[in-house]
C-alpha positions in Angstrom: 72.0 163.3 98.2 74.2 162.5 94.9 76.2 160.0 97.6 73.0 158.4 98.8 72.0 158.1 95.2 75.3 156.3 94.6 74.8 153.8 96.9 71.2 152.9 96.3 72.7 152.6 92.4 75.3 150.3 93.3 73.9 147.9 95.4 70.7 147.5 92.9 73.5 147.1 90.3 75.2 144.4 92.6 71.9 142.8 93.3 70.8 142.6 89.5 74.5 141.3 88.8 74.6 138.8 91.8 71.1 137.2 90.3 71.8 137.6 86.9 75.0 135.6 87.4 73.0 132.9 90.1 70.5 132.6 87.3 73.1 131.5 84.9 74.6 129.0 87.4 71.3 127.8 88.1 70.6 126.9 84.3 74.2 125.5 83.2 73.8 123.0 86.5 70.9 121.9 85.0 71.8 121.2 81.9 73.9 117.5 80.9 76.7 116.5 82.9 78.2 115.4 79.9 77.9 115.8 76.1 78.8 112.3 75.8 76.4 109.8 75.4 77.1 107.3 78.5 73.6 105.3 79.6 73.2 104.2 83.5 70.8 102.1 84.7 68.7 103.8 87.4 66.8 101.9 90.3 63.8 103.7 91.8 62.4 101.4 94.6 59.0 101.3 95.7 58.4 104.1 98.6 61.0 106.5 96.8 60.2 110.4 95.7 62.2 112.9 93.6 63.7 113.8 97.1 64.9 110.7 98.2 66.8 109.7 95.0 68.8 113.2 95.0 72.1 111.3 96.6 72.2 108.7 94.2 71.8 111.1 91.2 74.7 112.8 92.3 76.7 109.3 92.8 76.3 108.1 89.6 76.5 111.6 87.8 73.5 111.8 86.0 73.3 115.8 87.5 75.4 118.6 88.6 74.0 120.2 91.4 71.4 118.6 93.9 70.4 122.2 95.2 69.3 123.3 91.7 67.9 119.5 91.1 65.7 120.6 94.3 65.1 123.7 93.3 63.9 122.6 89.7 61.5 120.1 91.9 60.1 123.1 93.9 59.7 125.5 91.1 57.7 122.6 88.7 56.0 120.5 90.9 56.4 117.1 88.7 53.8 114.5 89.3 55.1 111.2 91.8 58.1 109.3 90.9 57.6 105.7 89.6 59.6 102.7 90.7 61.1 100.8 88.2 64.4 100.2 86.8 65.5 103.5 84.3 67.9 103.9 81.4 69.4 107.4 82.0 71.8 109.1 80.2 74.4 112.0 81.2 73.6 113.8 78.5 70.1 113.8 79.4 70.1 117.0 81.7 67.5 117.6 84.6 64.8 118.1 82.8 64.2 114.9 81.2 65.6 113.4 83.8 62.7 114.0 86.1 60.4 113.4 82.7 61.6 109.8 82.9 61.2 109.4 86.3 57.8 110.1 86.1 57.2 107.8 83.7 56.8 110.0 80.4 60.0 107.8 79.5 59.4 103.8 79.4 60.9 102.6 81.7 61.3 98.6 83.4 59.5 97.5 86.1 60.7 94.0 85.4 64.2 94.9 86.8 66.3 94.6 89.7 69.0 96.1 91.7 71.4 93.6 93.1 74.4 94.2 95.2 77.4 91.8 95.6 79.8 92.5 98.2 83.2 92.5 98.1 85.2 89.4 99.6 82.6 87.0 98.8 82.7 83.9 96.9 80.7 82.4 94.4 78.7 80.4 95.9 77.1 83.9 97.9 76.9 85.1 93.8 75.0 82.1 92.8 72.7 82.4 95.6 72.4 86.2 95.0 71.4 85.3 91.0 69.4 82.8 91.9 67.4 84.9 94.9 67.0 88.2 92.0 66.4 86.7 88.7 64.6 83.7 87.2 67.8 82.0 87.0 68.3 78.5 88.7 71.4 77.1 90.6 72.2 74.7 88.3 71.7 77.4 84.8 74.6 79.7 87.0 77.1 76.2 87.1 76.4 74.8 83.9 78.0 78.1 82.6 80.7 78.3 84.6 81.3 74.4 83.3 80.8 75.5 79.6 84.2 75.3 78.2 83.3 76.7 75.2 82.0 79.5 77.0 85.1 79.7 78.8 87.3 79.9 75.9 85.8 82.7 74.7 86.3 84.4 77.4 89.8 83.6 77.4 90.2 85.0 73.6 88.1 88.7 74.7 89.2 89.4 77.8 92.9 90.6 78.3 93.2 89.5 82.0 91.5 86.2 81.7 94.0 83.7 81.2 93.6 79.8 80.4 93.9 78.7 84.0 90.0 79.0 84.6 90.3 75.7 82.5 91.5 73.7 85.0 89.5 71.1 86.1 90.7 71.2 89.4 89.4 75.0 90.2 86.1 74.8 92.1 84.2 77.8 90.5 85.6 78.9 87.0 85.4 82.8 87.3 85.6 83.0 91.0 87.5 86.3 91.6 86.9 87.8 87.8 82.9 89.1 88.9 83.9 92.7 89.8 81.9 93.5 93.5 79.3 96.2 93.1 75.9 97.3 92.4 74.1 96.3 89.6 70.3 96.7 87.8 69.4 93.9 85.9 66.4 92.3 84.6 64.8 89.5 86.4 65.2 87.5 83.4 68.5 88.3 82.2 70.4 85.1 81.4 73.6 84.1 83.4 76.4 85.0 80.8 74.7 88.2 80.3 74.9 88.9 83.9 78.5 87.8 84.0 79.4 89.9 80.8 78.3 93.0 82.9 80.0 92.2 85.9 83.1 91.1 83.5 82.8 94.3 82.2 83.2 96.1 85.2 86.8 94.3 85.8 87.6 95.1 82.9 87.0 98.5 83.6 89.0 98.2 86.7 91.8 96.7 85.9 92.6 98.4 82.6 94.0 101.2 85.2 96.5 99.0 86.3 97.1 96.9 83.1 100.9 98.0 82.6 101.9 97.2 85.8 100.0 94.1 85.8 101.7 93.4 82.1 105.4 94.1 83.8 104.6 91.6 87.0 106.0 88.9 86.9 102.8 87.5 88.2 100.0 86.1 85.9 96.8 88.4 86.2 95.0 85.6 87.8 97.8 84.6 90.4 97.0 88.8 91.1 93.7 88.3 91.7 94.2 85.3 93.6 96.8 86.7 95.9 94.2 89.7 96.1 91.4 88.1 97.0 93.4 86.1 99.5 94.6 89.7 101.1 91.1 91.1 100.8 90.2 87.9 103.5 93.1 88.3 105.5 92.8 92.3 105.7 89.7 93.4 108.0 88.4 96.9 107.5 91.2 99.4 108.0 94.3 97.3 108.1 97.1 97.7 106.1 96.3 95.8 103.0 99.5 96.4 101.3 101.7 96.1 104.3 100.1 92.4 104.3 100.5 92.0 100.1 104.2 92.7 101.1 104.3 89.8 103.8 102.9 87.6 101.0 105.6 88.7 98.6 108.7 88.2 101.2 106.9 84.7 102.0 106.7 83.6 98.2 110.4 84.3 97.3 111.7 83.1 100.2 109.8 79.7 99.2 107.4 79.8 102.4 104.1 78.7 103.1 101.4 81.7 103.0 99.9 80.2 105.5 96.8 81.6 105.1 94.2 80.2 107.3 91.5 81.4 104.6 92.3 79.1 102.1 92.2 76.5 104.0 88.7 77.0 104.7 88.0 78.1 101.2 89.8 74.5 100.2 87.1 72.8 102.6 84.1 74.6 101.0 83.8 75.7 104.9 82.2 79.4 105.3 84.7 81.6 107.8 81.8 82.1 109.8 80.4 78.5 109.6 82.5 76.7 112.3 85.7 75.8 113.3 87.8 73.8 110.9 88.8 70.3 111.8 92.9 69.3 112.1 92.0 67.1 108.9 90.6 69.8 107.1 93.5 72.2 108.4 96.2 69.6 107.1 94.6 68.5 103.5 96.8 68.7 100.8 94.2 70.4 98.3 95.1 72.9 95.2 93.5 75.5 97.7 95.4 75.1 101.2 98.3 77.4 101.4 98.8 75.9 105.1 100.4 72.3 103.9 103.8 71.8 103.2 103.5 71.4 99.2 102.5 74.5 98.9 105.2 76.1 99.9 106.4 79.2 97.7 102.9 78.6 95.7 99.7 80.2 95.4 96.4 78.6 95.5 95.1 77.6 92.2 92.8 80.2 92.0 91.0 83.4 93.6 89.0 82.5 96.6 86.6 85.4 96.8 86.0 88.7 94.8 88.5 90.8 96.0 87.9 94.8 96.2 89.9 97.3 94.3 92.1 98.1 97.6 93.2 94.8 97.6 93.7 94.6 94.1 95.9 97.6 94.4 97.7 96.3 97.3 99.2 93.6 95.3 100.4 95.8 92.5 101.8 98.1 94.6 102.8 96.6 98.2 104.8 97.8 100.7 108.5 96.4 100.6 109.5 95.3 103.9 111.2 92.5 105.8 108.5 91.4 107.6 107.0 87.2 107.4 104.8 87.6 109.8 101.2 89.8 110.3 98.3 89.7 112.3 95.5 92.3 113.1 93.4 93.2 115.7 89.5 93.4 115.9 89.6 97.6 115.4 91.3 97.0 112.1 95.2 98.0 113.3 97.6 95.6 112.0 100.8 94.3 113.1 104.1 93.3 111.6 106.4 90.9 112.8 109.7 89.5 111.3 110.0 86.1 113.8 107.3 83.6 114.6 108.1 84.1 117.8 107.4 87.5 117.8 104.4 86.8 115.9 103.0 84.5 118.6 104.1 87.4 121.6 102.4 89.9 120.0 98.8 87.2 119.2 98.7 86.4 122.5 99.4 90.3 123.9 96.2 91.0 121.6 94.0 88.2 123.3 94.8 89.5 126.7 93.9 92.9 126.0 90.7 91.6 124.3 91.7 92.7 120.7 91.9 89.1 119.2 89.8 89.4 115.8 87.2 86.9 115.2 85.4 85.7 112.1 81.9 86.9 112.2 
């Protein structure tokens, strides 16, 4: 009897402990992620619940746990989520969290949630702008004419040097608008939209900034030679493998040869058409295929290159291969000849593997 006693004791013991400590757990991961006070802007869209928006909670760190988020929902029952665009904070916790959500904190239904993707230019960002906000084509080029704009962007931001001057680049900060996602207002103005997004470079490049300090490369010959690999590199290739190419090609005073910017040069989309033996051949500040440009980069970035290929041209792969090519499942392949270059193209179109701009 004294043993049975025992073990009835213990396990109530172990079963007051085990909730007593899940109870605890369940409080603290509802509490602030942070102590800090960090604000995110928080898109609901129209059709969403407290259910639906768990994932992106959790992506952008506004809460701990999305079981005890869940459980919280269950156990009070809040009233309908509202759409609109929310100021959160980390230090907010769950609980006003889902207060602000349903609209017991103002929030904007006058914003927006636009994505730009990585490895596009700026004309896809003007047209993005100009399809999400109040803002026109030409208020998006008159800044990115506005020299005096431009100069002060020169003087705050470390990585943006004086060559966005030039008269001869085609879009000013093409390659300095940091891809992602981003909540605006619809009628934000342009340089407040390009402050956010310059920003968020910022942000991402301060990571790297000794390395990019000791290059021997500019920061915006990096992003140019970035953005050139993030066209060149199809999902899953060997981005740095291909930086390296680049790099052998440039001190050995070769062309890149990079069909890309020869179609950037001709304002000619990759999926638009064909380019013409003219437009292949023209000698513009753009075309790394013509013979003046040998050992040189183009003038400037030709897209909006993603982190991996910013990282691949601060730390490539050192080889002594000139020659790459990859195939339409993302494998790439490294040659040291053109001749072997031009075996191992052609094995790729017979076995149906060619890549194609899509």
């Amino acid at each position: 009897m004294k043993r049975f006693l025992f073990i009835i004791t213990s396990v109530i013991t172990f079963v007051i402990s085990f909730l007593g400590i899940w109870v605890v757990y369940y409080h603290v991961s509802l509490g602030p992620v942070s102590n800090k006070s960090e604000t995110i802007n928080f898109s609901v869209k129209e059709g969403s619940n407290f259910y639906t928006v768990t994932n992106d909670l959790v992506k952008k760190k506004l809460i701990k746990s999305s079981f005890s988020y869940k459980l919280y929902l269950k156990l009070h029952k809040p009233r309908n989520i509202k759409a609109g665009v929310y100021q959160l904070n980390k230090n907010m916790g769950v609980k006003k969290i889902v207060e602000a959500l349903s609209g017991d904190i103002k929030h904007d239904l006058n914003g927006v949630s636009i994505t730009f993707k990585e490895g596009k230019d700026m004309r896809y960002i003007i047209d993005e702008i100009v399809k999400n906000t109040d803002n026109s084509e030409d208020d998006v080029k008159e800044v990115l004419k506005d020299k005096d704009y431009l100069q002060a962007l020169v003087k705050k931001y470390w990585f943006i040097g004086s060559e966005i001057l030039s008269d001869d680049i085609y879009y000013s900060l093409e390659g300095y608008l940091a891809p992602n996602t981003y909540n605006f207002r619809k009628d934000l103005k342009v340089k407040e939209i390009f402050k956010v997004m310059l920003d968020e470079m910022d942000k991402n490049l301060s990571k790297y900034k000794k390395d990019i300090e000791s290059s021997k490369y500019t920061p915006h010959q990096l992003l140019t030679l970035a953005s050139i690999v993030e066209l060149e590199g199809t999902e899953g290739s060997d981005r740095k493998g291909i930086a390296g190419v680049f790099y052998n090609r440039l001190n050995n005073n070769w062309n890149l040869g990079s069909d890309v910017t020869a179609y950037y040069g001709a304002g000619v989309a990759l999926s638009e058409r064909d380019l013409t033996t003219i437009e292949l051949n023209d000698a513009n500040p753009y075309n790394t295929r013509v013979p003046s440009m040998a050992g040189k980069l183009p003038i400037g970035p030709i897209c909006n290159p993603s982190i991996d290929s910013i990282d691949a041209v601060i730390h490539p792969t050192e080889s002594d291969y000139y020659f790459f090519v990859a195939d339409k499942n993302g494998q790439t392949y490294f040659t040291k000849t053109d001749k072997e270059h031009i075996a191992k193209r052609n094995e790729l179109i017979e076995a149906g593997l060619w890549y194609t701009y899509e």
